[in-house]
C-alpha positions in Angstrom: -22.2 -7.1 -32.3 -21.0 -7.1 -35.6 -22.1 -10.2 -37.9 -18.0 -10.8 -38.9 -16.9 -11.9 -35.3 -16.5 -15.3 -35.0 -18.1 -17.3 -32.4 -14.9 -18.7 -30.2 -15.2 -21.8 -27.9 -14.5 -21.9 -24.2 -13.6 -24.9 -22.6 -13.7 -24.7 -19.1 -11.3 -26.3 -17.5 -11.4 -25.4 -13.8 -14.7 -24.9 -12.5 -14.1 -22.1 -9.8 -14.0 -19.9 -13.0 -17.3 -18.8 -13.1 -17.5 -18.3 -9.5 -14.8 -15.8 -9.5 -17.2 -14.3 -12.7 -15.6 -15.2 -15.8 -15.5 -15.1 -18.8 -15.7 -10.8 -18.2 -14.3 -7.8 -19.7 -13.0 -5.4 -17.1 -15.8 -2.8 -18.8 -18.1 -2.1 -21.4 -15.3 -0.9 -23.6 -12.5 -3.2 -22.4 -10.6 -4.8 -24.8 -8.9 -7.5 -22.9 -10.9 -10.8 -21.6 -9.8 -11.1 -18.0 -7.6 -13.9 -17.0 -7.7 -15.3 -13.7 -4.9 -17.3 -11.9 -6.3 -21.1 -11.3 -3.9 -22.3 -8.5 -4.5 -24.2 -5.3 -2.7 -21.9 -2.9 -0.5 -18.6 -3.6 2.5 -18.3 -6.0 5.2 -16.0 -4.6 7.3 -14.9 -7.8 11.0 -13.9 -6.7 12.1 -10.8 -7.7 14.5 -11.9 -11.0 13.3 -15.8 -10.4 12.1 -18.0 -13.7 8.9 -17.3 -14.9 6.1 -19.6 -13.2 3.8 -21.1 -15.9 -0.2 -20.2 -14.6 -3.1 -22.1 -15.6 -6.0 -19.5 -16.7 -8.8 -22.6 -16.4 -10.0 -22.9 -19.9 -9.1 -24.0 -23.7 -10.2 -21.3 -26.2 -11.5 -22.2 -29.6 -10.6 -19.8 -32.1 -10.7 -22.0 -35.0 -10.9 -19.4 -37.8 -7.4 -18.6 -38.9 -8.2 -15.0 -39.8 -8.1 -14.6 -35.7 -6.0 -15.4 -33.0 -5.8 -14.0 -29.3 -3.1 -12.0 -27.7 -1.8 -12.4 -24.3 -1.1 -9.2 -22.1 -0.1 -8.1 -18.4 -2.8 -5.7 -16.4 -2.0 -2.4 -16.8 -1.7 -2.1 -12.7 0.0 -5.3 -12.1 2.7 -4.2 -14.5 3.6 -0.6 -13.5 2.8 -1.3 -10.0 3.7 -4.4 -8.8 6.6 -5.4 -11.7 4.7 -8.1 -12.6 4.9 -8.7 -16.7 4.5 -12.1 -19.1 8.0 -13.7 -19.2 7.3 -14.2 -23.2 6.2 -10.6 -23.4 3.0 -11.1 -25.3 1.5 -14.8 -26.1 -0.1 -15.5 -29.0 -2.9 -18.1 -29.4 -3.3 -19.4 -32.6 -6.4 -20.6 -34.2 -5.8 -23.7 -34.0 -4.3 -24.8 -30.7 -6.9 -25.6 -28.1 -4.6 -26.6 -25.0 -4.8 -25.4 -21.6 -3.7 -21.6 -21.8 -1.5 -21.0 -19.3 0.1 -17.2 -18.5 4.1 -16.9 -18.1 4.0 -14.7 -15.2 7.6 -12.9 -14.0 8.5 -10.8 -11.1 10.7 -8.2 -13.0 11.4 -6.3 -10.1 15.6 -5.9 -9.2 15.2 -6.5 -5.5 12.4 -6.9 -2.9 9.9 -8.4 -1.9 8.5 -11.4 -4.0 4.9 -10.9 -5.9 2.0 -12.7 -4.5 -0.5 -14.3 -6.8 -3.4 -15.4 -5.2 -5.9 -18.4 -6.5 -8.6 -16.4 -8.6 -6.8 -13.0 -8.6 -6.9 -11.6 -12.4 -3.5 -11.6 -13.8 -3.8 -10.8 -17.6 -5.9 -10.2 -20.1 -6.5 -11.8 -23.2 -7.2 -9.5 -26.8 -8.8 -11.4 -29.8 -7.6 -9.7 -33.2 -7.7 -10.0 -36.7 -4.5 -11.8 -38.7 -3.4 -11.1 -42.0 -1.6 -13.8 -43.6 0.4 -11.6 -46.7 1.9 -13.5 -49.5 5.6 -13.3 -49.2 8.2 -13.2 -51.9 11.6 -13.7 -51.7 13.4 -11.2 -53.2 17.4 -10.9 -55.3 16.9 -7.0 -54.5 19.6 -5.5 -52.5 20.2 -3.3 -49.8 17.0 -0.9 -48.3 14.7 0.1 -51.0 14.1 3.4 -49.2 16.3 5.5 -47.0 14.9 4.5 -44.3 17.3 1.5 -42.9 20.9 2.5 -44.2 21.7 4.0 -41.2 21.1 0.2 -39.3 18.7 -0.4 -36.7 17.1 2.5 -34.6 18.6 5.5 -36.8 15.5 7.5 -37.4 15.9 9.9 -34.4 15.8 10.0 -31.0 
């Protein structure tokens, strides 16, 4: 491990986490904590319904603001079941230490609903670096460059 990691904090909040074997990485090389659905009994997620707010069982502690963690799907669950985050990617900052909980959607048009089952791994979570630029406001007008005066999406096909 490198010495510039930070140490995070993990509250545990549910204690059937470590039974189902968390906190894990998929692999040796994964880059994505896996996040396990803490329920009581299984979520069915309509096809096109709200998003269901899931408890993940645990408070992180980031608490160095040059990092934060990054909330994704599983790969799988995605592309084969249509199950993605109904905020597309969540972002933890460094300093909120509540429950994390996983927007989980059904994106699917039609069918049958998604079943989530207590303990199944639903997401993952990636802890990266944050750079925190200066920002100026600028007088200048229009695009400095070419890119941009043809409006948004312009730059081919």
């Amino acid at each position: 491990m490198s010495a510039d990691l930070p140490e995070v904090g993990i509250r545990l909040l549910d204690p059937r986490l470590t039974g189902w074997g968390f906190p894990r990485w998929g692999s040796a090389l994964s880059a994505g904590l896996d996040l396990h659905a803490c329920l009581d009994a299984p979520l069915d997620l309509m096809p096109q319904a709200a998003p269901a707010l899931i408890p993940a069982g645990f408070a992180v502690l980031i608490r160095d603001p040059g990092w934060c963690g990054l909330v994704f799907p599983r790969s799988g669950l995605g592309h084969r079941a249509g199950l993605v985050l109904g905020n597309g990617t969540g972002v933890i900052d460094a300093d909120y230490e509540g429950p994390l909980l996983v927007s989980a959607w059904n994106r699917n048009p039609a069918g049958d609903p998604i079943r989530i089952a207590p303990g199944e791994r639903i997401a993952q979570l990636v802890f990266t670096r944050v750079a925190r630029p200066r920002l100026v406001v600028s007088d200048e007008g229009g695009p400095g460059s070419a890119r941009g005066g043809g409006g948004f999406g312009s730059s081919g096909r």
